[in-house]
N, C-alpha and C positions, 0 to 999 in steps of 0.2 A: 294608313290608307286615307284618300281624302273624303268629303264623302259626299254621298248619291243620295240624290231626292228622284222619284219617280211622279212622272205628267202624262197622265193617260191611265187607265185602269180597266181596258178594254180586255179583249182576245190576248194580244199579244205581252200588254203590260202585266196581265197575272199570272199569265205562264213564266214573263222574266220574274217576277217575285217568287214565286214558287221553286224556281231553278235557283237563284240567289240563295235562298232559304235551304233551302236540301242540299246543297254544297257548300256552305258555308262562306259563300264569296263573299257576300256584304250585307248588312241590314240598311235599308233607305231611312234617311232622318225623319222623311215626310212621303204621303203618296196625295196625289190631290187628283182629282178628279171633279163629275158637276153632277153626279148622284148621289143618292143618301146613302150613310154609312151602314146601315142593315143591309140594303141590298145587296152592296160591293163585297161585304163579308159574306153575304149567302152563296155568291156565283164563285167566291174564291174558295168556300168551303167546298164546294159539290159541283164540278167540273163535267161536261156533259162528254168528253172528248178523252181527260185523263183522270177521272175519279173521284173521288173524297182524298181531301187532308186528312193527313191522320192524325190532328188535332182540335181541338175546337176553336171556331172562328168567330168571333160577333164585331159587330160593329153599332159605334154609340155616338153624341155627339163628341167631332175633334177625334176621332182615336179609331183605330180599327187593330184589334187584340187576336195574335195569332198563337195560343197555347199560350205560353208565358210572355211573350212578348208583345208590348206594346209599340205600334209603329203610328206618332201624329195624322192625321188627315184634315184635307185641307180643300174644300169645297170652292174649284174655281171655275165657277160660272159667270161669276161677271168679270174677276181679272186674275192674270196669272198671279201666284205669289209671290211674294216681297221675300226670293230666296237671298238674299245678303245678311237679311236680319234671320234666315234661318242658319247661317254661314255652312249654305250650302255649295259644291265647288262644281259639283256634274249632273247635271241633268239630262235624264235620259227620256223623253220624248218618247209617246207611245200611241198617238194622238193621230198619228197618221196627216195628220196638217202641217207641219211644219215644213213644209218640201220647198216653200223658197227661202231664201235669206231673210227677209223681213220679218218672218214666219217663225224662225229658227231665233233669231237678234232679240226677239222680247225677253227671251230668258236673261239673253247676257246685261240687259237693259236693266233686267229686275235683279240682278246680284249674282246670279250665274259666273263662273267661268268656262264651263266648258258645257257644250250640249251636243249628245250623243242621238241622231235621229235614227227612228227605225223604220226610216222609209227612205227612197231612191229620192234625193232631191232633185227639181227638175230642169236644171244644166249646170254644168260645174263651178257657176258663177256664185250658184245658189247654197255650196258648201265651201269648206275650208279644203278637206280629202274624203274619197269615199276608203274608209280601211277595213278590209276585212281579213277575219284569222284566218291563217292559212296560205292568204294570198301577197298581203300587204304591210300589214298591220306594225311590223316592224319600222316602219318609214314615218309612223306617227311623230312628229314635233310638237310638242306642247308650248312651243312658243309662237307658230304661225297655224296653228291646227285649235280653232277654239270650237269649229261648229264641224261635225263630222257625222257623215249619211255610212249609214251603214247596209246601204240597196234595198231591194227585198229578198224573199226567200227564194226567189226561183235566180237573183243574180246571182247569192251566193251556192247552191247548186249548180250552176251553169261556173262561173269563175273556179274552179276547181277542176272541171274536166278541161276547160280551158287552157290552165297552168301546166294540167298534163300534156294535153296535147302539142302548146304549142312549144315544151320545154322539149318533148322528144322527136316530135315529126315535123311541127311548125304548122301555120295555118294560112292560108291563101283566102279562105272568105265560106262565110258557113251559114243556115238557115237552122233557127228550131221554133218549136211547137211544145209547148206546157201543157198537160191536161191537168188541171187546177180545178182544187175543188171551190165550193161558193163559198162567199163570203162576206162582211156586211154591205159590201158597195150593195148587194142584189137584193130582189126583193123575193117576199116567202109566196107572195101571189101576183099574178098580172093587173099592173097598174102602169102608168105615164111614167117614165126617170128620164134621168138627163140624155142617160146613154139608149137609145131608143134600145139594142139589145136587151139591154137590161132591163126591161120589161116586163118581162116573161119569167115566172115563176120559176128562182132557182132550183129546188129540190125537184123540177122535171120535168127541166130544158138540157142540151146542151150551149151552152152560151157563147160564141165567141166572142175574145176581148183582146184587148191591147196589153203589150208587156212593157213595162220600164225596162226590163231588166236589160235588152241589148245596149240603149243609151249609157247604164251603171257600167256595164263593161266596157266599154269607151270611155270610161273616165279614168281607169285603172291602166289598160293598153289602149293607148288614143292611135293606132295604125289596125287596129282591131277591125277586123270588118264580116261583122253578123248582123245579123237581124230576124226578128220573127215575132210570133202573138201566140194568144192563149186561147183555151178552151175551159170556161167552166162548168164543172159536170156535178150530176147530183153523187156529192160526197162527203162528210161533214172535213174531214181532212185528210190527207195524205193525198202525193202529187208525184208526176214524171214529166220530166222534160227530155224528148228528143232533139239531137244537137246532129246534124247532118252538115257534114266538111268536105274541105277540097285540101288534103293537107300537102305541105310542102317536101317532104320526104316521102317516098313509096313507103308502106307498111302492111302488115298482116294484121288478121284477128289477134293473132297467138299474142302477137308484139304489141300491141296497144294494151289489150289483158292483164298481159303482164306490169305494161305499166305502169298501169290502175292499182294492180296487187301491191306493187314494191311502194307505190305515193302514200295508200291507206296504212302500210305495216310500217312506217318510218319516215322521219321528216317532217316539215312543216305543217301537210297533210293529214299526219294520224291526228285521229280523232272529229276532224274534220269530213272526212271521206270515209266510205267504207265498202264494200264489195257486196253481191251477193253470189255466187255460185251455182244456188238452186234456181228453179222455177216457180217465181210467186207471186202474189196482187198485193192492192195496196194496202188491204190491213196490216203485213209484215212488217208495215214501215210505222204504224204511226208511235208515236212514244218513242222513236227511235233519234238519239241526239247527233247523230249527223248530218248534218244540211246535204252532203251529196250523198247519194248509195246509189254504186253504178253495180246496175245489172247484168253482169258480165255474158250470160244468155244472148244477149238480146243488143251487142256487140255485132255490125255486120259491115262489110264490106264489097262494093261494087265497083268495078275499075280503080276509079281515083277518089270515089266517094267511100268517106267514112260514115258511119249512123251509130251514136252513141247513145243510150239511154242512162238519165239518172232520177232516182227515187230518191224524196224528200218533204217530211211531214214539214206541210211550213208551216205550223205554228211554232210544235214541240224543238223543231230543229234549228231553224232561226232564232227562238226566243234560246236555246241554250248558246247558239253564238253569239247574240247581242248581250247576254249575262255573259260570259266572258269576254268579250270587247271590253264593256265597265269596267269589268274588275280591273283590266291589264290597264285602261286610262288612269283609274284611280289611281293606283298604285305607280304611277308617273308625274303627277302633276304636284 
């Protein structure tokens, strides 16, 4: 396998290491970040969202030591590093910045081959493909695919009911709405930001916000035609996005349902999807490694409009699909 250097050591980056680690997908050469190495070992030991490691974690200069293993660290606050001399091949971005090509290029610049972002870059100028499992991922070229967005959480929840929908009834043009917990864009109390929204004290507001995610899906099906924004609400994670259609084929509850069922038990889809049957909120979901989980409840039909709902921790759920994205690159290049 070729191998993975991680850039960024945030929310998202220690859940991919985590998930990497407990699956045995890959150990990263190098993790770099622009904090000191105690701290980054202490937030990956004792996770406020999914728990303690269940090994011991410290971090020292150069190194951050997880149980037995030692993984380099590489403090990049003044420059990205010199991955050629670490002969490293993919770099997986975690960084949340990289979303144009310039942004994305320093890696390849510093000895990268390939760089895996884990955000919606912002137009398809700005990546090589956006691929996600499930949906795409197959179509990967590792000869014209160097810089590759992998959306965000609520595209890849949303592209999934998509695939269904418009593989069995088709789609005419559709509106959704994310209720999305906070996250670091927000602030913990009311002050000035960029986004005058974002203002207002996340843990108790609800906050309207913009989504990438319709743009991500228009890079995947460019005749695609959705659109919608978000809502963030005091939740530390777990999320649903309503997807309301005008689809091309007449259909039933029963028939879409079933759908849903047959995508999640077989195919592309399993493990990527999953159902729920019961009546439940969003604790059900968090720790839950499927980016989509459609609520089959909550499933409803009016004339020609469809209303779909899907549940999706986007931390836990995304960060296990961008650790499998890796792996499946690595293992190509």
């Amino acid at each position: 396998m070729a191998t993975i250097a991680l850039y960024g050591f945030g929310r998202i980056g220690r859940q991919f290491l985590r998930i990497g680690l407990q699956h045995n997908k890959f150990v990263p050469v190098a993790v770099a970040d622009i904090r000191d190495e105690p701290t980054l070992a202490a937030l990956f030991s004792v996770d406020t969202n999914y728990g303690r490691w269940p090994e011991p974690v410290t971090g020292s200069e150069g190194k951050l030591t997880i149980g037995e293993l030692t993984i380099p660290y590489i403090n990049s606050l003044k420059e990205v590093p010199d991955w050629g001399s670490l002969g490293v091949d993919l770099v997986v971005d975690c960084t949340g910045r990289a979303t144009t090509r310039a942004g994305a290029q320093v890696h390849l610049d510093r000895g990268a081959k390939y760089v895996l972002i884990s955000a919606p870059s912002k137009t398809l100028a700005d990546c090589d493909a956006v691929l996600l499992k499930g949906i795409n991922l197959d179509t990967f070229d590792p000869v014209s695919h160097h810089i590759i967005s992998m959306g965000s959480c609520t595209t890849n929840a949303l592209a999934a009911v998509v695939k269904v929908i418009r593989e069995n009834f088709g789609i005419q043009y559709g509106l959704f709405s994310t209720v999305h917990s906070y996250t670091n864009t927000q602030s913990l109390t009311d002050q000035p930001m960029k986004d005058r929204r974002d203002s207002w004290a996340a843990a108790e507001n609800i906050i309207p916000s913009s989504s990438g995610a319709a743009r991500a899906l228009q890079f995947i099906w460019n005749d695609l035609k959705i659109t919608g924004k978000a809502y963030r609400v005091p939740t530390r994670t777990g999320s649903i996005a309503e997807l309301n259609l005008i689809t091309e084929k007449d259909c039933s509850v029963q028939e879409v349902n079933d759908a849903f069922r047959k995508a999640a038990a077989e195919g592309p889809l399993k493990g990527v999807m999953d159902v729920l049957e019961g009546e439940w909120a969003s604790s059900r979901i968090v720790a839950d490694p499927h980016s989509s989980i459609i609520d089959l409840p909550l499933t409803a039909k009016e004339g020609q409009l469809l209303s779909v709902a899907a549940w999706y921790d986007n931390e836990w759920g995304f960060s296990n699909r961008l650790a499998e994205v890796a792996a499946f690159i690595a293992a190509r290049i």
